[in-house]
C-alpha positions as CSV (number, residue, x, y, z in Angstrom):
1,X,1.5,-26.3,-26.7
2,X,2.8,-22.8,-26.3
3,X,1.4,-20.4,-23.2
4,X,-1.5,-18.1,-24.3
5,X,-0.7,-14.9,-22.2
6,X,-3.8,-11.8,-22.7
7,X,-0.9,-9.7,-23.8
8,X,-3.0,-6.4,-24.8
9,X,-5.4,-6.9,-21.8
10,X,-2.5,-6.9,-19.1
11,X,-0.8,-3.9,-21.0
12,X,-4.7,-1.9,-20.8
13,X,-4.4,-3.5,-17.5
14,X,-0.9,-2.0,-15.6
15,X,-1.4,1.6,-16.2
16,X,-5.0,1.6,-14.9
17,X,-3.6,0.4,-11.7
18,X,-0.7,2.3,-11.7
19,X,-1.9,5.1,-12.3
20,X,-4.6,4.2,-9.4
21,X,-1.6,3.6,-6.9
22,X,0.8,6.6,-8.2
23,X,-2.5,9.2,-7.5
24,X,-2.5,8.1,-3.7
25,X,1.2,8.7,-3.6
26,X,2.3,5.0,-2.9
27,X,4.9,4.9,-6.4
28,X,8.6,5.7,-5.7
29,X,9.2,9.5,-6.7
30,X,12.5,8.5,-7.5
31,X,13.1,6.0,-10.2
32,X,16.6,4.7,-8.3
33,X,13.9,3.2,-5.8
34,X,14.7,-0.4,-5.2
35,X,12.5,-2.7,-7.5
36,X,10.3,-4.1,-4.6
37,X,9.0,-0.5,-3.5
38,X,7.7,-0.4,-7.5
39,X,6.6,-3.6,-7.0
40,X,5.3,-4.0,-3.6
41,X,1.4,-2.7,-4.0
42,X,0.6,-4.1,-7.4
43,X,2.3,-7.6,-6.0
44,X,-0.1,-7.2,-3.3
45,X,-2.8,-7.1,-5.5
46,X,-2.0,-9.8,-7.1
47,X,-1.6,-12.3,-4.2
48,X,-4.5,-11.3,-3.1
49,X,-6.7,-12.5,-6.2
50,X,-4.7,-15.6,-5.8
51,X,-5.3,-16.1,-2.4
52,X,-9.1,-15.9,-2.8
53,X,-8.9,-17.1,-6.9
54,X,-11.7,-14.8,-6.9
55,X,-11.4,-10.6,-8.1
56,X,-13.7,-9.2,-5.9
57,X,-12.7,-10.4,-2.6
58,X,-8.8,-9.9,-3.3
59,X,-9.4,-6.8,-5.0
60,X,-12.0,-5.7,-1.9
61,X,-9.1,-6.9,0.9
62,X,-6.1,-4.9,-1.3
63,X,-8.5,-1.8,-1.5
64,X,-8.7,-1.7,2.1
65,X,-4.9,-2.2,2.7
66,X,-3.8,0.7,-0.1
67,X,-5.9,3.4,1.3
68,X,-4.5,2.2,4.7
69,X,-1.0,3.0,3.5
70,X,-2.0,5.9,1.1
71,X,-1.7,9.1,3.9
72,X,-3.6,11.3,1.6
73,X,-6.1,11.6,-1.4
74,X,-8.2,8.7,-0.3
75,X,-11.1,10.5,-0.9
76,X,-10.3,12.0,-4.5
77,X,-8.3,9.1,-5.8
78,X,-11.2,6.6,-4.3
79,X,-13.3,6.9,-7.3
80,X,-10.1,5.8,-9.6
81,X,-9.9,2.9,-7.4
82,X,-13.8,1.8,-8.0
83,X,-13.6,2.3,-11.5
84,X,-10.3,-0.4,-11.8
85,X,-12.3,-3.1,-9.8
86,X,-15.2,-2.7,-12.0
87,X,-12.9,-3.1,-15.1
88,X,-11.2,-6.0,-13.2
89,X,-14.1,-7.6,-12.3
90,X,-15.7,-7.7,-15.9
91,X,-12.5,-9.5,-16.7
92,X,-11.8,-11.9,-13.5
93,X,-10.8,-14.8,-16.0
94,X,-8.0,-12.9,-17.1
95,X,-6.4,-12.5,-13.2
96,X,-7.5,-16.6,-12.5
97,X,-4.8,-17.7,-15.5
98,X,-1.9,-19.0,-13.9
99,X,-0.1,-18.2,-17.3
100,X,-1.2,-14.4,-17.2
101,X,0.1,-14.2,-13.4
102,X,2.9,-15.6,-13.7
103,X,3.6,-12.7,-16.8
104,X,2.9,-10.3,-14.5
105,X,5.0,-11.3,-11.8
106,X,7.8,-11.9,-14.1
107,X,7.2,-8.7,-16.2
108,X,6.1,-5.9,-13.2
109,X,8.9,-4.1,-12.6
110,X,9.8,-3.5,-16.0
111,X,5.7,-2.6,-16.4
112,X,6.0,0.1,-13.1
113,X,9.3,1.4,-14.4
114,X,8.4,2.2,-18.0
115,X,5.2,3.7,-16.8
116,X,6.5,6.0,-14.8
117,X,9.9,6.9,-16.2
118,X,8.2,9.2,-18.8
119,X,6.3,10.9,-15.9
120,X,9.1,11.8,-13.7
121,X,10.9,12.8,-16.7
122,X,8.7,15.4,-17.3
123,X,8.2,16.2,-13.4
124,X,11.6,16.3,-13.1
125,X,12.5,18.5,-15.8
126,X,10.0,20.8,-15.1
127,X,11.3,20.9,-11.6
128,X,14.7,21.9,-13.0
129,X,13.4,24.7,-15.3
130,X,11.7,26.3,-12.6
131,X,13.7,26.2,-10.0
132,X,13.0,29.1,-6.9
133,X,9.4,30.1,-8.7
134,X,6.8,28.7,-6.1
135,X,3.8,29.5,-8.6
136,X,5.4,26.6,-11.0
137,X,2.9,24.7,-8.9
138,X,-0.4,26.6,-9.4
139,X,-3.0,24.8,-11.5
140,X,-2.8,28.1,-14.3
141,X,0.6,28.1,-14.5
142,X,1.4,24.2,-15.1
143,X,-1.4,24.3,-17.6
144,X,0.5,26.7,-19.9
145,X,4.3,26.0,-18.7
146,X,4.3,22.6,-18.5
147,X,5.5,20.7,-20.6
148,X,7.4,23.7,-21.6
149,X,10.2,23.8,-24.9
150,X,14.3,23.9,-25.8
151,X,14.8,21.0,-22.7
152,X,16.5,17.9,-24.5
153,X,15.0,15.4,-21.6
154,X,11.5,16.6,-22.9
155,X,11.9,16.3,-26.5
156,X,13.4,12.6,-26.1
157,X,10.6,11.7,-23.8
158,X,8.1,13.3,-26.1
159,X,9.7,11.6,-29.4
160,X,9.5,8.0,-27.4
161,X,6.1,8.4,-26.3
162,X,4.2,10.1,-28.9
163,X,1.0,8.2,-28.8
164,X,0.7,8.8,-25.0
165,X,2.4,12.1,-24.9
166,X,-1.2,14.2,-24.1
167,X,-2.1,11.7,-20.9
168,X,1.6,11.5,-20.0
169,X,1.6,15.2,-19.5
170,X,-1.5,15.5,-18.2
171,X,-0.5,13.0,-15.2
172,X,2.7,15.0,-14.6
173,X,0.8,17.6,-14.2
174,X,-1.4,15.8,-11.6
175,X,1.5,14.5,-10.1
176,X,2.6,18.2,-9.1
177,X,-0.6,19.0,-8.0
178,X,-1.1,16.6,-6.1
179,X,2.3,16.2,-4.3
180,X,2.5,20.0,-4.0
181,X,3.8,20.2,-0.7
182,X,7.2,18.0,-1.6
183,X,7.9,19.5,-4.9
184,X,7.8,23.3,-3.0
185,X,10.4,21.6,-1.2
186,X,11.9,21.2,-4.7
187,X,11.8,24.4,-5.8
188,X,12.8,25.8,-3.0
189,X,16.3,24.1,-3.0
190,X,15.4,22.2,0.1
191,X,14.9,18.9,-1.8
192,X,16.3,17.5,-4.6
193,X,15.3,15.4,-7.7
194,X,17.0,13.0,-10.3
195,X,19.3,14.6,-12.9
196,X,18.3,13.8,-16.8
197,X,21.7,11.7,-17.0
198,X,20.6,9.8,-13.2
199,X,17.5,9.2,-14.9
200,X,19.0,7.8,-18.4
201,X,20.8,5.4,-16.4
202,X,18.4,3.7,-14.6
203,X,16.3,3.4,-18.0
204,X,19.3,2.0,-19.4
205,X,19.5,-0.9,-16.4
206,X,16.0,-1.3,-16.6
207,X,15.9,-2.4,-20.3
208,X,19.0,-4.8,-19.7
209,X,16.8,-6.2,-16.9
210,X,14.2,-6.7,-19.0
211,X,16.4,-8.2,-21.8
């Protein structure tokens, strides 16, 4: 009898949560992170359900450790965080399937990776193109700059992902707002962020992984 796995719920699953964690800044900015920091707070999550079997009370104890860890945004990104218990807890037979755990434990870091690899992409690129202008980072000017035009890492991203291209962008722009303070580092030359062919590499080992 083969495994039934809730394929299209886990998939409207991992980018609520992702996104969740990446808003309270607890998602590698750089994709060459080692798998277990993508992995590390959603595999928390996850344990967590199992160690209860119940939603509620793993999801309640995981709440309290992420906004622990999260430095900043608790308050804003708190709301994000109610609304994916909600969702999770109108579906708690989907997290008390072995079968569906055990996809997700096999199939995260491939799930975090390919969620965010469009989004620091775009970051990234954006970074690049407007390098030493500190109002890159004002909400007026990302609005109409970003995701700006003629930058190759852009238009492949955007030809991949063109059924989520409008929220991809609109998260990259979030993510610049709301990590402000490292990316004027960026801009200012006093940080640094991966190079389009640095990023086409790990997106090449990730998919070879995955394989």
């Amino acid at each position: 009898m083969a495994i039934q796995v809730d394929r299209e719920l886990l998939d409207e699953l991992c980018p609520r949560l992702f996104r969740a964690l990446d808003g309270l800044g607890l998602l590698p900015r750089q994709l060459s992170a080692k798998p277990t920091e993508f992995e590390k707070y959603p595999r928390l999550l996850f344990g967590s359900i199992q160690r209860y079997n119940d939603v509620e009370a793993g999801f309640r104890e995981w709440e309290s450790r992420v906004l622990r860890a999260a430095e900043f945004r608790r308050e804003k990104h708190y709301p994000e965080l109610e609304a994916l218990r909600r969702w999770m807890a109108e579906r708690a037979t989907l997290f008390t399937n072995k079968a569906n755990m055990q996809h997700l434990k096999t199939s995260l870091y491939a799930r975090v990776f390919q969620y965010l690899y469009p989004r620091r992409v775009l970051v990234n690129a954006y970074c690049i193109m407007h390098q030493g202008n500190m109002e890159a980072l004002t909400p007026e000017f990302l609005e109409r700059e970003l995701p700006g035009s003629g930058v190759e890492a852009i238009h492949k991203v955007q030809a991949t992902y063109q059924s989520e291209w409008e929220t991809i962008v609109a998260d990259a722009r979030q993510t610049l707002l709301d990590n402000a303070a490292y990316y004027h580092k960026v801009l200012s030359g006093k940080g640094s962020v991966e190079t389009e062919r640095e990023l086409s590499d790990e997106a090449l080992e990730t998919n070879q992984e995955e394989e």
